[in-house]
C-alpha positions in Angstrom: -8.0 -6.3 -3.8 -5.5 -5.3 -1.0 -3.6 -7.1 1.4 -4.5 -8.1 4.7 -3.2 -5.9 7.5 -0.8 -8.3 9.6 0.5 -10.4 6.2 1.8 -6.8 5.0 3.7 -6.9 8.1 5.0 -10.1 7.9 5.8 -10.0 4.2 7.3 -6.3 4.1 9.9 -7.7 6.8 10.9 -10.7 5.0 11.1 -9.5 1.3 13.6 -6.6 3.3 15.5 -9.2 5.0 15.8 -11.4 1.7 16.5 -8.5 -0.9 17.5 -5.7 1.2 14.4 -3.5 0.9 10.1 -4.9 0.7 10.4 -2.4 -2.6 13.2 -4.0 -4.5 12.3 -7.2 -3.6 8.2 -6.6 -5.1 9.8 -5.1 -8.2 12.4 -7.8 -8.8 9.8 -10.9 -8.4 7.4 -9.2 -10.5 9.4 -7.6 -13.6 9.6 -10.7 -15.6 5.8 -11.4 -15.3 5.0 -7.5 -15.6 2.1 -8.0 -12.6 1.4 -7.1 -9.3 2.7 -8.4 -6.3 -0.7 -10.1 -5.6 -1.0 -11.6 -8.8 2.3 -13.0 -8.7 1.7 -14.6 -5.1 -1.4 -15.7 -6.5 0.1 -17.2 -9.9 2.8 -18.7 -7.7 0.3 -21.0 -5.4 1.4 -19.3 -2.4 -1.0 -19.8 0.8 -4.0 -17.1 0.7 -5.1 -17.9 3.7 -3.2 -18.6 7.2 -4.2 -21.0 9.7 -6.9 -19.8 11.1 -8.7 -18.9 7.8 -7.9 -15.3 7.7 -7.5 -14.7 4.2 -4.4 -12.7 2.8 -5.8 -10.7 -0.1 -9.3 -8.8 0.3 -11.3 -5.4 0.0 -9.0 -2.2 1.4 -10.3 -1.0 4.0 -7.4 1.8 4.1 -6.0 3.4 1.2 -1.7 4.1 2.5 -0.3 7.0 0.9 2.8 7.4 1.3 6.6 8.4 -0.2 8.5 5.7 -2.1 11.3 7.7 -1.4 10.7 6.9 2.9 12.5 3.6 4.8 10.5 0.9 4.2 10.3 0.2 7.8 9.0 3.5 8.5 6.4 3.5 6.2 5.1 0.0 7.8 5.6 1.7 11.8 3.7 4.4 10.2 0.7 2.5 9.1 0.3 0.3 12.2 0.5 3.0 14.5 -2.6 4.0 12.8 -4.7 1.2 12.9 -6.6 0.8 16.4 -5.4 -2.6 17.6 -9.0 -4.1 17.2 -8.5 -4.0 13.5 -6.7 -6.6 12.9 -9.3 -7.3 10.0 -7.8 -4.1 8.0 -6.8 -4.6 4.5 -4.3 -1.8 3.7 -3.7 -0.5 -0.2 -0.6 -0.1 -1.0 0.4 0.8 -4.4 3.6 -1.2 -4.7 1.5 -4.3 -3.5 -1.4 -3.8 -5.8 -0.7 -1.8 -8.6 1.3 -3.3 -11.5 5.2 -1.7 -11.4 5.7 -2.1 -14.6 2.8 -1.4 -16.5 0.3 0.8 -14.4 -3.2 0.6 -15.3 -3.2 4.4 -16.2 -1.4 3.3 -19.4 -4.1 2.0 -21.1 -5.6 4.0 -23.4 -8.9 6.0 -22.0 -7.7 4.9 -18.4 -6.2 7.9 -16.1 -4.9 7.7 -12.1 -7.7 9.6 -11.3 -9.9 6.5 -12.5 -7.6 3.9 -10.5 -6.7 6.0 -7.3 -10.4 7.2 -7.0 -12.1 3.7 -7.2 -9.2 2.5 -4.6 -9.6 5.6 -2.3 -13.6 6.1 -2.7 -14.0 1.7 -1.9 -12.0 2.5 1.9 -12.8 3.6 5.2 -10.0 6.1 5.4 -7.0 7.0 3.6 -3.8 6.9 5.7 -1.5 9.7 5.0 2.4 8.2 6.2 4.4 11.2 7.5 7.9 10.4 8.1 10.0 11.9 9.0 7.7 13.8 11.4 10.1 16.8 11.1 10.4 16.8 7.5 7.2 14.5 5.6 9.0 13.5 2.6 5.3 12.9 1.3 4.3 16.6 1.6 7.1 17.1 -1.2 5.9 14.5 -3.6 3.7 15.4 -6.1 1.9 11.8 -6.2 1.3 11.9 -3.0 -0.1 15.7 -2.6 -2.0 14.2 -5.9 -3.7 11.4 -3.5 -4.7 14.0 -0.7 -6.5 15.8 -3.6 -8.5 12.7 -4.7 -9.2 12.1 -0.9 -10.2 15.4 -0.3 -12.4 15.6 -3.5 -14.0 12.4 -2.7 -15.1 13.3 0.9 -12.7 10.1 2.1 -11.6 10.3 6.0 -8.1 11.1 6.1 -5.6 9.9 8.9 -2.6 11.4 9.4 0.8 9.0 10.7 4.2 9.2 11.3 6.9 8.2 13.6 7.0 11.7 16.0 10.8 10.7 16.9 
């Protein structure tokens, strides 16, 4: 399950306006029920839907790799600039949305990344690869991201590359 393209948006912007970054926001309202930011929207009765009937929470259609260690910001800039704007039906995986922070799947016992990060990358249409800065990718230094091109590559999965060129 991933979350629908323009939500991210509007959710990344108001968890950084409320806790100061998307990522410390996700981590803080899921640490005390050890889930994932989808399950906790969904255990919290939150809307899944919006007005129209789009729903929130559905099949990726783009797996997002990119650096923890970039601006939040950038990392959302990043993605959108590399959707067409006629996919605004795109359902973007993104770890810190999907994946439990506090208890990753891959320690369970018999259960590896490759498992989780294969199914995740092999179920997309692409993989989107966040470069940022364009000068310097901070993603291109991080061995969990190199770790993801390797899976994409392996798997035969599109990859797009992204970053803000200024």
């Amino acid at each position: 399950m991933s979350i629908q393209y323009d939500y991210y948006l509007r959710r990344a912007r108001l968890l950084r306006a409320r806790h100061g970054s998307a990522r410390h926001g996700i981590t803080v309202s899921t640490l005390e029920p050890r889930c994932s930011f989808i399950e906790y929207w969904q255990a919290q009765g939150f809307a899944l839907e919006d007005e129209s009937g789009r729903t929130f929470f559905g099949r990726a259609t783009h797996f997002v790799s990119h650096a923890w260690h970039t601006e939040y910001s950038q990392t959302v800039d990043a993605s959108t600039g590399a959707l067409e704007p006629a996919e605004d039906a795109a359902y973007l995986y993104l770890d810190i949305f999907v994946i439990n922070q506090h208890c990753p799947p891959w320690h369970t016992p018999g259960v590896g990344p490759e498992e989780v990060l294969g199914r995740a990358i092999t179920a997309a249409q692409a993989v989107l690869l966040v470069l940022t800065p364009w000068s310097a990718p901070v993603a291109l230094t991080r061995v969990w991201c190199l770790y993801e091109i390797t899976i994409t590559i392996q798997l035969s999965t599109p990859l797009q590359v992204n970053g803000n060129k200024s």
